[in-house]
N, C-alpha and C positions, 0 to 999 in steps of 0.2 A: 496502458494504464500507469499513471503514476505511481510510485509507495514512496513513502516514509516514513523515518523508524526516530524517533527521538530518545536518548538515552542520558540520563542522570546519575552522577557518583558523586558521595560527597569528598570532603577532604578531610583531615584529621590534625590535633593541635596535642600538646600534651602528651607525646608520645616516650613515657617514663620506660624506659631500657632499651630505650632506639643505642645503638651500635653491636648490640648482643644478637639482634638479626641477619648478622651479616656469614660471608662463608668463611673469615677466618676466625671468630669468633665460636665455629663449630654449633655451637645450642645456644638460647633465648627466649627471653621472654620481653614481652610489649604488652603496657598496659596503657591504651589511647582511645580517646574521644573521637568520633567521626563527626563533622561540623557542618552547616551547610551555610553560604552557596558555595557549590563547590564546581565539577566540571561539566559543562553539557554540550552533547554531540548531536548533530542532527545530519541525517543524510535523506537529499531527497534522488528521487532514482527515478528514469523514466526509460523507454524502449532507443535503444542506441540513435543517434543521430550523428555522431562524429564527434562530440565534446570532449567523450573519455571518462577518465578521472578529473575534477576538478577540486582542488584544497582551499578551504576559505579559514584561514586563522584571523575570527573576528578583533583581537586584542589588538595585532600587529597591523592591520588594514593590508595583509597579503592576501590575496587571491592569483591562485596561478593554476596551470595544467599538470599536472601529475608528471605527466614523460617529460616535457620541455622545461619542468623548472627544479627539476630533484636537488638534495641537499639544503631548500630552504626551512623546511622543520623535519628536520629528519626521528622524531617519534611519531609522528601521525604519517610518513611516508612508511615507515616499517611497522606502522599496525595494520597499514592496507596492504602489507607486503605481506605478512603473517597471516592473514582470513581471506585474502579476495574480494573480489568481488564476481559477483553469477555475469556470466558470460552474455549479452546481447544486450549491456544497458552501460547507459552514462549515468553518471553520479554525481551528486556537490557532495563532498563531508564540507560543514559545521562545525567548529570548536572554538567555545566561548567559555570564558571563567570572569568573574568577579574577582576574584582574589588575584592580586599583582604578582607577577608571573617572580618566580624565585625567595617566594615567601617561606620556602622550608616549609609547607605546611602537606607536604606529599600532591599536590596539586596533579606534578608530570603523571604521577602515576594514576592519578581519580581520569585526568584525560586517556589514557591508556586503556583503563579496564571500561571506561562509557567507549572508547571507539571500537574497539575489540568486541564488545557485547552487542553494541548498533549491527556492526557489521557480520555477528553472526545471524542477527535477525534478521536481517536484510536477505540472506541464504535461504534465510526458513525455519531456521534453527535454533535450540535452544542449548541453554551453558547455564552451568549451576554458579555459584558465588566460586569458591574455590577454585574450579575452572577456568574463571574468567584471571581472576588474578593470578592464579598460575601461568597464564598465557601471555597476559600484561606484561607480568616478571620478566618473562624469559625472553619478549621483543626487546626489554632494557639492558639485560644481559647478555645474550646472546648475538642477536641480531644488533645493537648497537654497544655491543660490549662493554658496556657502564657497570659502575660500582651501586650497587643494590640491593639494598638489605631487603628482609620480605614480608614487612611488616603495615609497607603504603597502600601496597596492591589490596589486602587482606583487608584494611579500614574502609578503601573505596568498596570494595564489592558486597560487604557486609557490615556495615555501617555501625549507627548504635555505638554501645561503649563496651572494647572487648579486653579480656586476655590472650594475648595469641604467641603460642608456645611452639617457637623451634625444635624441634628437639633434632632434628640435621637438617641442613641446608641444599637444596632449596624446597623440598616438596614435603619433607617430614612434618608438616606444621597442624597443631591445632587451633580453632578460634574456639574460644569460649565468649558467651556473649553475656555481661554482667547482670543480673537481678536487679536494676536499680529502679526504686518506686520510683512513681510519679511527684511523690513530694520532693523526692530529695534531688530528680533531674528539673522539676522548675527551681529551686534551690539554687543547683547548679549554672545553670542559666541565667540566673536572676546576678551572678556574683561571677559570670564568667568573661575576662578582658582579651581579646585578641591584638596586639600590639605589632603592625609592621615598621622594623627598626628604619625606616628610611632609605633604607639601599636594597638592592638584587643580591640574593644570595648568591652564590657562585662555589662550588668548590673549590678550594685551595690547596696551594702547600700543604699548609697546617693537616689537610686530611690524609693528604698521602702520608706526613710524618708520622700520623698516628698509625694509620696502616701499616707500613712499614716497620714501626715501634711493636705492634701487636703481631705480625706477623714473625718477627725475629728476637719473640720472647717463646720462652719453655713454658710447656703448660701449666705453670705453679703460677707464674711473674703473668701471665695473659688473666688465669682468674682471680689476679689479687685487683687485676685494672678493672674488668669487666663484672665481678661480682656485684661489687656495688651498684652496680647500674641495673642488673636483674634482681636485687633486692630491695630497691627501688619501687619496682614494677608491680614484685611480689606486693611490697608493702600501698601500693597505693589501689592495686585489687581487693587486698583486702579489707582497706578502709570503706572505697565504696560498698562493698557487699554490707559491713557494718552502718552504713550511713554514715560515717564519719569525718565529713568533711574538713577539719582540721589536721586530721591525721592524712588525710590525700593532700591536702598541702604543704607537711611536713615533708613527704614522700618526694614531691615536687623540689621541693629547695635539696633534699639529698641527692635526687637527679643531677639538678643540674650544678650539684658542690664537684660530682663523679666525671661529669664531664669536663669542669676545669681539670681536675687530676689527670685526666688523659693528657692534656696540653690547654693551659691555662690561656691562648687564643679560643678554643673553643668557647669559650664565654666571652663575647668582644665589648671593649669600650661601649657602645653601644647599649650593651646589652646591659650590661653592668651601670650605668646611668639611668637605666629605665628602674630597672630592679630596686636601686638606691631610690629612688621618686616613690615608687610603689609601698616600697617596705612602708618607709616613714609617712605615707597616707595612707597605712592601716592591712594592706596588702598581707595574703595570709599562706600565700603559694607565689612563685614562680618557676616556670618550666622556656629554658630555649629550645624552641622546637627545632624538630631536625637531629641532626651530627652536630651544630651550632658553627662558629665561626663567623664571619665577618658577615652584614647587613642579615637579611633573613625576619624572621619573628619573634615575640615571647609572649608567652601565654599565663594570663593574671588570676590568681585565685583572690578575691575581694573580701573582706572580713563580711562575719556575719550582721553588723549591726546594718541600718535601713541607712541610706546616702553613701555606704563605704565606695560603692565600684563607682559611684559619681567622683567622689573624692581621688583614687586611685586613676579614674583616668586625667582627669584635671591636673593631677601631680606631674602626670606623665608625660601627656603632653604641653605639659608649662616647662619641663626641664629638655626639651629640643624642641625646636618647631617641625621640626623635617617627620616627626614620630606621628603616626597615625591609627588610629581604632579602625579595625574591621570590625564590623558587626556580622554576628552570627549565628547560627542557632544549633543547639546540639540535636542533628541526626537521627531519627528513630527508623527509615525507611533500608537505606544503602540503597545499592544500584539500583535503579528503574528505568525498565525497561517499555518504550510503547510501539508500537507501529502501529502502519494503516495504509490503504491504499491496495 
């Protein structure tokens, strides 16, 4: 008999106190929007015939054998390295995104917690949100020993629009999941710009420099950097619980003033062209999603009046041509999970 198990995560934009999740930052808080489309994984599974494992990364047109072609994406080879697969069957995994691969928008990680959770269902099994991202987490860090804050995992697996409270790294975490009406998420929606700055994110220099900056400061000089950036977080939770949308997009421009102060790369040419375009068409937020740095995304809060975010994207992309709108929707579900077969 056949099965297969399709699994959904979204991704997340506006992720106000991202670097305060991370392990040398000790505790943090993330205040972020879960978006969709975001990652989906599918695996179809039948009684062994000699295939194997089979990886199909739709974006990339690879398709290859599991054992004969390792290190071609090595996050979806060390997610089926971390769950397995049940013993007497071959497998296709599926992974397919909408969103352009290095958009800072926590993407790796939404494919992570959708293949880890596929592939626990695939077992038989079931895994709670928390769970799942805890496990996601720890294949990025662990198993591919990457830098990781833990705040991607926690968007994708539970979706919606949360607070989600380090309070130690990596497993001490709360989500709180926001109160927000229905008016004020079409609202939000209605005024919300996804911007890919025209290039692949990549990590850089400029990250390690901050790292290294934050790690060989005294505990005074680390909260004087990273404060800001969890009050940020604080303040843009709070606005939404109030309805306040001007005030969460206040909260957003503090963000991302915080993440210049880290290293003023962190905010790129780029980014800052767009931002310049936005403001001056009416723009009432912006947020560089991610760590920031060079290509990546940024994410537009639109003024309230009717035509603003028509206006604000027209700015924006009339000041590069290379700058492109994702379209997207904000999130109420997080992971979903199906199988059959």
């Amino acid at each position: 008999m056949t099965r297969h198990v399709t699994a959904l995560a979204p991704i997340r934009v506006a992720d106000l106190g991202g670097w305060t999740d991370t392990w040398f930052a000790g505790h943090g808080i993330v205040c972020s929007i879960a978006v969709e489309p975001g990652a989906e994984v599918r695996i179809d599974a039948a009684p062994a015939a000699g295939a194997g494992i089979v990886v199909d990364a739709a974006e990339y047109g690879d398709r290859y054998e599991l054992e004969t072609g390792r290190g071609r994406h090595p996050l979806l080879e060390a997610c089926i390295d971390e769950v397995g697969v049940p013993p007497g069957l071959d497998v296709v995994v599926t992974v397919h995104s909408e969103i352009p691969p290095g958009a800072s928008t926590g993407t790796s990680a939404a494919v992570a917690v959708a293949l880890v959770a596929a592939l626990v269902a695939l077992r038989g099994d079931e895994i709670g949100p928390e769970d799942v991202a805890a496990r996601a987490h720890r294949v990025e860090t662990v198993r591919l020993g990457r830098q990781s804050g833990i705040q991607d995992q926690r968007s994708a697996a539970f979706g919606g629009i949360n607070r989600i409270e380090m309070r130690a790294y990596p497993d001490d975490v709360r989500v709180r999941p926001l109160a927000v009406t229905d008016e004020l998420r079409r609202e939000l929606q209605a005024r919300l710009v996804l911007v890919f700055l025209g290039r692949t994110h990549v990590s850089s220099a400029v990250h390690e420099q901050v790292i290294a900056g934050l790690e060989g400061a005294s505990p005074a000089e680390a909260s004087a950097k990273l404060d800001p950036l969890r009050a940020a977080a604080e303040a843009g939770a709070a606005a939404l619980a109030a309805g306040d949308l001007a005030a969460y997009g206040r909260a957003w421009i503090a963000n991302t003033d915080a993440q210049a102060a880290l290293h003023p790369a962190l905010v790129s040419a780029e980014a800052a062209k767009a931002i310049a375009a936005a403001r001056a068409a009416g723009a009432v937020g912006w947020k560089v999603n991610g760590a920031g740095g060079d290509g990546g995304s940024l994410t537009l809060l639109a003024g309230p009046d009717a035509g603003s975010r028509r206006a604000v994207i027209e700015a924006v992309t009339a000041a590069d041509p290379t700058f492109r709108i994702i379209p997207v929707t904000v999130d109420t579900a997080g992971l979903r999970v199906r199988a059959s077969g």
